[in-house]
N, C-alpha and C positions, 0 to 999 in steps of 0.2 A: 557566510562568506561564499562567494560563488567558485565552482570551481570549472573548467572546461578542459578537460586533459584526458589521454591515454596514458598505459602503465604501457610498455614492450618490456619482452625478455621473460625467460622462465623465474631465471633465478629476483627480479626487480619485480612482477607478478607477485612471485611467494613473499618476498618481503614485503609488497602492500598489503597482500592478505594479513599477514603475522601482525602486520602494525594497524590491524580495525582500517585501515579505508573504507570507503564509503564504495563500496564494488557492484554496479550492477549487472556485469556480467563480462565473464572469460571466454575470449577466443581463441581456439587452440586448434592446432594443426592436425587434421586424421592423420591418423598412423604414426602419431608421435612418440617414441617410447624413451626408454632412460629411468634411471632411478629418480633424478630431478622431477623428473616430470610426473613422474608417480607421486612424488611427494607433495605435487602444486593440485592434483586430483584431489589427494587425500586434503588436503588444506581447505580447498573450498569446496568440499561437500560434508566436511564439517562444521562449516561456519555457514553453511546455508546457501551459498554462492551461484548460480548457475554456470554451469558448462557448456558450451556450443563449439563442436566437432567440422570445423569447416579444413574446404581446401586451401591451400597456400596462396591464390589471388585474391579470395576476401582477407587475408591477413593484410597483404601485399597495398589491398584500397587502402584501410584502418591504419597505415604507417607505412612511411617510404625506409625508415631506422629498418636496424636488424632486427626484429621480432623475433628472432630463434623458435618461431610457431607458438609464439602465444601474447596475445594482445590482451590488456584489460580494459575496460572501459570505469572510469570512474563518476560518480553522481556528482552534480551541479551543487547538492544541497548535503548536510552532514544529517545524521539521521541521531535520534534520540533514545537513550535508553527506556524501555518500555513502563518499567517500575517506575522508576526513579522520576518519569516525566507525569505519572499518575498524581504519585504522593505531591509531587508540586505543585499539579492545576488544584488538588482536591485541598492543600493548605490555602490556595486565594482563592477560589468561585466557591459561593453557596450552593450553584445550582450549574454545575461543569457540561460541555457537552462533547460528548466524543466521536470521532465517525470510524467506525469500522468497514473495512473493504475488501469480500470475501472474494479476492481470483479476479479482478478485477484488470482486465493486460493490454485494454487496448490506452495506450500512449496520450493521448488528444482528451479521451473521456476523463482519464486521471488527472490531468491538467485541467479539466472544466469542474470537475469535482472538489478540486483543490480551491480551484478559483471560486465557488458559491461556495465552498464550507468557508473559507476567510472573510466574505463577507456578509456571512449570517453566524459570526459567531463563534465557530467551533471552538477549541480550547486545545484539541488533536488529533489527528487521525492515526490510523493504526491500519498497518497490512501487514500479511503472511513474507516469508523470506523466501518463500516458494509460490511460484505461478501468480506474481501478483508484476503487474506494469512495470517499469522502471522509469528511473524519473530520469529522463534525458533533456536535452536542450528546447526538444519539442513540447515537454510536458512543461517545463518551464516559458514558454512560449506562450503556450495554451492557457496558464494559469496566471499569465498576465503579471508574471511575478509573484503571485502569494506564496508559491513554494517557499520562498525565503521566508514568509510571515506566519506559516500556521506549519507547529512544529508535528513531524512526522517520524514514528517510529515503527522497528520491525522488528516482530515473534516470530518464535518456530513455531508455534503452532495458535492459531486465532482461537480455539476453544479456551486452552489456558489462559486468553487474555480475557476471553468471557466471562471465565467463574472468577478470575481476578477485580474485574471490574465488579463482577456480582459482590463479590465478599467485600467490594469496599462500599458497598453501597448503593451502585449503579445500577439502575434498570435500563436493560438491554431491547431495543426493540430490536426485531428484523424487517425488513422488508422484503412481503414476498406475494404472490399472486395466488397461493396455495391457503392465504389465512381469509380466516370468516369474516374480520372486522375489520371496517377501514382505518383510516388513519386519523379520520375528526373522533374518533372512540377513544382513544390514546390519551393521556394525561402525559402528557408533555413540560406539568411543572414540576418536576422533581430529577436529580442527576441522574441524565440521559445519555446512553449511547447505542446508537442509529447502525446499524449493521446493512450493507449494503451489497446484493451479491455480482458474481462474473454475468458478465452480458450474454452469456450462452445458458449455463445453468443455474444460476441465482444463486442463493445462499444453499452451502452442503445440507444435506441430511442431516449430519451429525450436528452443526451447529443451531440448526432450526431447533435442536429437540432439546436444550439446552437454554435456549433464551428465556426471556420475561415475557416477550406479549410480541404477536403475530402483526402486521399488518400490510393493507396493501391499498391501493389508489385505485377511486371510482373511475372503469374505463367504461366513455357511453358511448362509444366507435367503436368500427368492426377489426381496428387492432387492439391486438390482445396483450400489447407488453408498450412502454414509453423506454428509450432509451435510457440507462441507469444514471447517464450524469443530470438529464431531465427530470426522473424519479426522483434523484438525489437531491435535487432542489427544492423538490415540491414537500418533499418531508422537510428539511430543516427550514424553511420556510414556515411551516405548520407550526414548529417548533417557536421558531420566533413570533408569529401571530400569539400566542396561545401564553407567552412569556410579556408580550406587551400590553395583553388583556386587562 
């Protein structure tokens, strides 16, 4: 169900946070203090939440209501429990496919990513609760609507989703410009999930060392990187070539 709404108010904030909303992010007034407000900190940096420290005219834009210095912005789309959304696709697909999305924040690309993973397939994607895009009106926009159709859920932490997916069976590829083998080396028939990193630094360290199998796309031009929702195509594309074989 779609949603397009702000939260205003500390105390009407801390109650979305308390009640799981779908939050992608808090605006809050600098130099706020109070025990309330201490309290609406601690709430969404618990729950994974982002904070943004603005002065009183960007509140001012974000709602003409009294915002008491803190606006929320809420998601378009309800977001899926991580577990619970695995065990399900892994109970109907033989051969599931998952996309993971390591730091991935620009708006438009998330949206285009969304949009080729729903039409090649995917079964879910997965991103960090931290430094990862938010799904806004744009990203819904850009994704031509799939976000309603290819369900999405968010971890604390994308490694934990990795060994999770490993232990249930999942080979994890990455996608990175760092691995030896390309992407036609890859056996792609078997439950797959496709790890795709931030458009600046691609997939962490940590999660690189972790995965099943490296790989990366033959560039035979003098650039050295394809845009990630570009990249991201071109693998689950592969995926489906290799599944229709």
């Amino acid at each position: 169900m779609e949603k397009k709404e702000t939260v205003y108010g500390i105390r009407a904030v801390l109650e979305a946070i308390n009640a799981n909303q779908p939050i992608n992010k808090i605006f809050v007034q600098k130099g706020l203090k109070g025990d309330l407000f201490k309290e609406l900190e601690s709430a969404a940096r618990k729950n994974g939440i982002s904070l943004s420290y603005v002065p009183v005219e960007k509140l001012n834009r974000l709602t003409r209501n009294n915002h008491q210095g803190a606006v929320a912005q809420i998601s378009p789309v309800e977001f899926h429990n991580f577990e619970a959304l695995v065990e399900k696709i892994l109970s109907k697909e033989e051969y599931p496919l998952f996309l993971l999305l390591d730091g991935v924040s620009d708006v438009r690309n998330f949206g285009a990513i969304i949009r080729t993973a729903e039409c090649s397939g995917v079964h879910g994607i997965i991103i960090p609760k931290n430094g990862a895009a938010p799904i806004t009106d744009d990203t819904v926009k850009t994704s031509a609507g799939a976000a309603f159709n290819v369900p999405i859920a968010k971890v604390d932490h994308l490694k934990d989703a990795v060994f999770y997916l490993q232990s249930s069976g999942i080979v994890v590829t990455g996608a990175t410009e760092k691995a030896e083998d390309d992407i036609y080396g890859i056996d792609f028939k078997k439950p797959t999930a496709i790890i795709m990193g931030s458009e600046d630094k691609g997939i962490s360290p940590s999660t690189l060392s972790i995965i099943d199998h490296k790989a990366k796309l033959p560039l035979l031009g003098k650039i050295g990187s394809l845009n990630v929702s570009v990249a991201c195509g071109v693998f689950l594309y592969e995926v489906v070539r290799q599944r229709k074989a």
